[in-house]
C-alpha positions as CSV (number, residue, x, y, z in Angstrom):
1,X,70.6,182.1,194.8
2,X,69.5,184.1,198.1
3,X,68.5,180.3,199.8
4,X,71.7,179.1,198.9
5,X,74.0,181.7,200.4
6,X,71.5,182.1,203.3
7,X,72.1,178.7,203.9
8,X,75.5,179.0,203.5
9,X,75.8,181.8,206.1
10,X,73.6,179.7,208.6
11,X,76.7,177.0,208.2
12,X,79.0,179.0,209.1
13,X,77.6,180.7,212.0
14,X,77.1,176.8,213.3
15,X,80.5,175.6,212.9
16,X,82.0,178.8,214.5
17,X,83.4,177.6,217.9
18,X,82.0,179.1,220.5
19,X,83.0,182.4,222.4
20,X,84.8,181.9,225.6
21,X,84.3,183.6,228.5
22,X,86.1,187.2,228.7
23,X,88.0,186.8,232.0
24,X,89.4,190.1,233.3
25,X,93.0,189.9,233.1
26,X,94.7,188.2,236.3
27,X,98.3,187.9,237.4
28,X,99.9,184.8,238.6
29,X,100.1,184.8,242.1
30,X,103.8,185.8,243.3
31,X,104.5,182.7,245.5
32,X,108.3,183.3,246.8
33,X,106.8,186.6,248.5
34,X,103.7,185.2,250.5
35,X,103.9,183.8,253.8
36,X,104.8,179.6,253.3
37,X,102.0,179.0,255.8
38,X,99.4,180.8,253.9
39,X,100.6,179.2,250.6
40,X,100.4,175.7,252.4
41,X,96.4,176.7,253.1
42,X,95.3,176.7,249.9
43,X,96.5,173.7,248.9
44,X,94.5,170.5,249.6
45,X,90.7,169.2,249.6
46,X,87.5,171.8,248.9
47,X,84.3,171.1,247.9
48,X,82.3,172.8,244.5
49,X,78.6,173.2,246.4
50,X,75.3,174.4,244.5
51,X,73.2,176.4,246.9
52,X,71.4,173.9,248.9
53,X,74.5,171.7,249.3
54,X,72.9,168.6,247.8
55,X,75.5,169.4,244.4
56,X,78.7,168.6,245.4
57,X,82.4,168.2,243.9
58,X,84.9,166.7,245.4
59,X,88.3,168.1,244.8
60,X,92.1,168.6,245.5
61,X,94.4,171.8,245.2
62,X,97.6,169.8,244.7
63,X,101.0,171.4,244.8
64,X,102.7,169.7,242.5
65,X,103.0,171.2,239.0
66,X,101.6,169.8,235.4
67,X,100.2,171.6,231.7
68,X,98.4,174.5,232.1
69,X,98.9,175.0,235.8
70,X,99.3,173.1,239.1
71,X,97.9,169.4,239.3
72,X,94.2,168.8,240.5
73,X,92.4,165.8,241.4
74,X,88.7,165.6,240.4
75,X,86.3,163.2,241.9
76,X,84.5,160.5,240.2
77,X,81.1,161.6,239.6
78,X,81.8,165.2,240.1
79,X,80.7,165.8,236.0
80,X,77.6,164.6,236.8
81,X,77.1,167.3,239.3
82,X,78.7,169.8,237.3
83,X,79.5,168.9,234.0
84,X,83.1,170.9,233.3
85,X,84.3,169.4,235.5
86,X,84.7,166.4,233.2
87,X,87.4,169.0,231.4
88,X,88.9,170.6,234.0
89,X,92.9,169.4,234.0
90,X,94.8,171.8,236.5
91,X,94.4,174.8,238.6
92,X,96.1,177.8,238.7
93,X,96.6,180.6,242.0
94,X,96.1,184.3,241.0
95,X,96.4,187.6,242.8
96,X,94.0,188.0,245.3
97,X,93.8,184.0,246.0
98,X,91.9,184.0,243.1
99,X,91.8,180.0,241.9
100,X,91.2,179.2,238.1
101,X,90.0,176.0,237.0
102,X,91.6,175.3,233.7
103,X,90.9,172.7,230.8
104,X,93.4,170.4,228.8
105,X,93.7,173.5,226.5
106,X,94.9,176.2,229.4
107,X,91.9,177.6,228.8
108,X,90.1,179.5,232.1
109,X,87.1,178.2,232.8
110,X,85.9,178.8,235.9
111,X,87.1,181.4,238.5
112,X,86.7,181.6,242.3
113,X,86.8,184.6,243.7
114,X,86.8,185.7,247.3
115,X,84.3,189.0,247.0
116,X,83.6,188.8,250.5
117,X,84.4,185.8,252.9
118,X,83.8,182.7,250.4
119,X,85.0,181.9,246.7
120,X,82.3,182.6,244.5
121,X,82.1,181.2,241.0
122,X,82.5,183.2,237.8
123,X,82.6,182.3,234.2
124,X,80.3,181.0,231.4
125,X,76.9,180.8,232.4
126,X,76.7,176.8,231.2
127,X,80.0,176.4,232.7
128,X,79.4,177.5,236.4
129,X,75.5,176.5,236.2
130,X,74.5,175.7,239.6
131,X,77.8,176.3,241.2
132,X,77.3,178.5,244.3
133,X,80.5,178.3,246.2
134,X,84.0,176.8,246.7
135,X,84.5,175.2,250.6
136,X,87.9,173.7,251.8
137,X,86.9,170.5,253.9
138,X,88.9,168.6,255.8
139,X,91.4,165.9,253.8
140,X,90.0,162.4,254.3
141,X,91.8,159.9,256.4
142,X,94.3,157.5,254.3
143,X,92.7,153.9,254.1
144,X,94.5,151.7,255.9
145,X,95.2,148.4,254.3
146,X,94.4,144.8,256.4
């Protein structure tokens, strides 16, 4: 009787979904009150680097609106690199140009963070694994057709 109910428990404890990561509680950033040029800065292309800068994620800030936040283009390739970013759908701007990357469910799961003069990932430990820092690059020229 104890093997069976021990191997209940054992079930259970495996199908629970995992935890997600406790992120301290963040407002939206108030747009209509910060300077439009500011605002217009954040938007656009950045790079996701590890620490030797061999990692790297391509990606863009977009403006435009969508589910769970603002719309955000992910680079092919960039899961391979670092894999949530296959499920990350949008992007969200908090207080303190804090930028969330956010899944298909709205969940947070990763946050940059500007402790000193660079965003600095935070989050799960598997999620932000080898993530070092958040880098706006310049946009790439439009392809011109022939």
């Amino acid at each position: 009787m104890r093997r069976g109910w021990l191997l209940i428990l054992m079930a259970a404890a495996m199908a629970a979904p995992a935890q997600a990561y406790d992120f301290a509680p963040a407002k939206p950033m108030d747009t209509a009150s910060v300077d439009p040029a500011m605002l217009a800065d954040v938007y656009g292309a950045y790079e996701i680097r590890d620490k030797s800068g061999k990692k790297r994620c391509r990606i863009n800030l977009m403006k435009d609106f969508g589910i769970g936040g603002y719309q955000i283009e992910v680079a092919p390739g960039c899961a391979k690199a670092f894999p949530v970013m296959g499920d990350i759908a949008a992007w969200r701007l908090l207080e303190s140009w804090t930028i969330d990357l956010v899944d298909a469910l709205r969940k947070t799961r990763v946050r940059f963070e500007t402790p000193d003069d660079r965003y600095v990932a935070f989050g799960d430990e598997t999620d932000i694994a080898g993530m070092h820092e958040l880098v706006k690059v310049q946009e790439r020229p439009a392809q011109r057709k022939k």
